[in-house]
N, C-alpha and C positions, 0 to 999 in steps of 0.2 A: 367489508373486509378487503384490505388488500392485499396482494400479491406483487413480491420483485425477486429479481435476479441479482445477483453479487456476485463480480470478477473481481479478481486480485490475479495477475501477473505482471508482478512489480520484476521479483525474482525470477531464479527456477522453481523456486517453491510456489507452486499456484493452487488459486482452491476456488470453486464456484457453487453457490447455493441459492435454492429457493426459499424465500420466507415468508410468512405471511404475518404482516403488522410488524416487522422487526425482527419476528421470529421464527427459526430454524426450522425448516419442515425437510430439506434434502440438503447433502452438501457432496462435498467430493474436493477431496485436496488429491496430490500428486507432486512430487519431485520429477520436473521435466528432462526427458531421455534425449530428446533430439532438440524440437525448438515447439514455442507455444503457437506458432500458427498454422503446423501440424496437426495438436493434439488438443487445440482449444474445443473447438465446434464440433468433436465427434463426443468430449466430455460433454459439453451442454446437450447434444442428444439423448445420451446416455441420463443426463440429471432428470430431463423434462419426462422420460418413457419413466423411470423410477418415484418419479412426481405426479407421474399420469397428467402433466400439465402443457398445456402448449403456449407457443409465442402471444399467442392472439389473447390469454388472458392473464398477461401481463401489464403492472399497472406502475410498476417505473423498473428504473436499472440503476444498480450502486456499483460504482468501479472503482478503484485505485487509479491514482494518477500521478504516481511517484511522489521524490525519486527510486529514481533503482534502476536495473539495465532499462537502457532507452530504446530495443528492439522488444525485449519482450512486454514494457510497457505501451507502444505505440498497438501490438497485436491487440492486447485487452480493451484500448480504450475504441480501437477500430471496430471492433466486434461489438462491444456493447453501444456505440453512438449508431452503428448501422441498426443495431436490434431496436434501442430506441427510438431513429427517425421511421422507420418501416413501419413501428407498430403506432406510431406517434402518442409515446407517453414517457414523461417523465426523465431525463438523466441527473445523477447528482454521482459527482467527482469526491472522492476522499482522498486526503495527504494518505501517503503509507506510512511515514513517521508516525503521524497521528494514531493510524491502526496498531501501531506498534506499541504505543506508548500508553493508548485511553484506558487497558485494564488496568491501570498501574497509578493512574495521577491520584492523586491524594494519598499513594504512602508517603510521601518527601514531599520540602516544599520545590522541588523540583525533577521532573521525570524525564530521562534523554533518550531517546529513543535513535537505536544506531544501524543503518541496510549497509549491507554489499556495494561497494562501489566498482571494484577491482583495480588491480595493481598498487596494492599496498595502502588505499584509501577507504572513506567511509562515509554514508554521507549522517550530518546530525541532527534532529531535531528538540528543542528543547520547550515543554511546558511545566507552567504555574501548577498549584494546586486546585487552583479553580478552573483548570484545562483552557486557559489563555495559553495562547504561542508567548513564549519566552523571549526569541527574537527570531534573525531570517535564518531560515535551513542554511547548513554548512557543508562543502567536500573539504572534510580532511586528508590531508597526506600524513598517515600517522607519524614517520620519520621525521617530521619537519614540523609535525602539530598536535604535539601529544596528549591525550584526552586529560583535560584537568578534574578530576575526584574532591569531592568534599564532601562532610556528613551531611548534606541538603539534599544531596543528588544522588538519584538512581539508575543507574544505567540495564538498559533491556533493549531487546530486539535481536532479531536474524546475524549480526554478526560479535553479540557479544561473546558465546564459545568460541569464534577462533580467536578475537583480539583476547581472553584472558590465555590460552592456549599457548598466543603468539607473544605473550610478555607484556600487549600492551594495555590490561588492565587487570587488576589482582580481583582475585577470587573470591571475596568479601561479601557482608550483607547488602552492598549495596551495588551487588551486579547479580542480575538476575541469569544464568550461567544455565538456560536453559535450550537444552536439542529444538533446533529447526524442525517442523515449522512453528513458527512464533506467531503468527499473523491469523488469529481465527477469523473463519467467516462469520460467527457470530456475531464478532465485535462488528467488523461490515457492515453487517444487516443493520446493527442495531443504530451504529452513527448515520447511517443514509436514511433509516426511518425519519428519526427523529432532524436531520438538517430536510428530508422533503417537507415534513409538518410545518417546521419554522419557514417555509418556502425559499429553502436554499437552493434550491435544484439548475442546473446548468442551462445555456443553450446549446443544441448539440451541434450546433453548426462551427460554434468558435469554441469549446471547448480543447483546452491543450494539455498536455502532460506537463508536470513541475519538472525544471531545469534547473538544478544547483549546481554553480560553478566554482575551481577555487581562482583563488585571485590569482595563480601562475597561470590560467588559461587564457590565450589572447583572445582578442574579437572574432579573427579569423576562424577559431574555431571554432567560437559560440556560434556565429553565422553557421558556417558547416554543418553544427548537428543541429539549430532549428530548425534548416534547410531540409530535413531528412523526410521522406513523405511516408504518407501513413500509410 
């Protein structure tokens, strides 16, 4: 039997769970009040005393790895690569797109999955029906790059209530127009199981957070925030 841990703080919206084979035995979400490197590691105490489980019998770690904010994802993935080299087992990295999007692939033959970017942007990810990536993650500036809709596609994720909200997509069957948080630990659990089995799992030395850029951002700033330390 095994036993892993699942971070998600893509967002403000974070959630961490124990599971064991895939499956949900503790979890704990929260809308963050200050910042996640505050309030990560007092929830994971909190998960493991209500799991009656500790570090040491842990046997991999599942985390998000964007996009999404690039401070509160650098917390999660620092926290879980520490937890992973200390105990030496296992990490395995999931898109949040992905997270976003995996309950959902096979209603359409396309599933978009949309985060928070801020300042009027978003970032996108698109899969098949057979949960192929569609192509590379986008930042939209929605002003400038308006989400295209057709009957193949279904749009879901963390900022779909404010873009139908904000006008910039209608209300429809094929927006899934549901309150944050969107992003189950579940689903987590259940992608990191099954990519550790397929032996997808990371090294945690070079593991990095996904950086989607849009094409108005120059070099100088791409450098600047890969520069950014964990």
């Amino acid at each position: 039997m095994y036993l892993e841990l699942s971070i998600d703080t893509s967002t403000r919206f974070a959630s961490i769970a124990i599971s064991s084979n895939g499956e949900i035995q503790n979890q704990l979400s929260w809308r963050s009040k200050r910042n996640h490197s505050i309030e990560l590691m007092p929830a994971i105490r909190e998960l493991f005393g209500r799991n009656s489980t500790s570090v040491t019998e842990l046997d991999a770690v599942f985390v998000t790895r964007g996009p999404g904010s690039f401070s509160a994802i650098r917390v999660g993935m620092s926290t879980a690569k520490a937890i992973a080299s200390g105990a030496n087992i296992p990490i395995v990295g999931v898109s949040t797109l992905l997270l976003e999007a995996y309950p959902f692939i096979g209603l359409r033959e396309k599933v978009i999955g949309l985060v928070p970017a801020g300042k009027g942007r978003v970032y996108a990810g698109t899969f098949r029906s057979d949960g192929s990536q569609d192509s590379d993650y986008r930042l939209l500036r929605l002003q400038e790059e308006p989400l295209q809709a057709d009957s193949d596609s279904l749009f879901c994720g963390e900022s779909v209530v404010d873009l139908v909200s904000e006008g910039y997509l209608e209300e429809t069957s094929l927006t899934l127009n549901v309150p944050a948080p969107t992003r189950l630990p579940s689903v987590l659990a259940s992608i990191g199981y099954v990519k550790l089995h397929e032996g997808k799992y990371e090294n945690v030395e070079t593991l990095e957070p996904i950086y989607v850029y849009s094409a108005q951002i120059d070099s100088a700033e791409r450098n600047r925030l890969s520069k950014r330390p964990s």
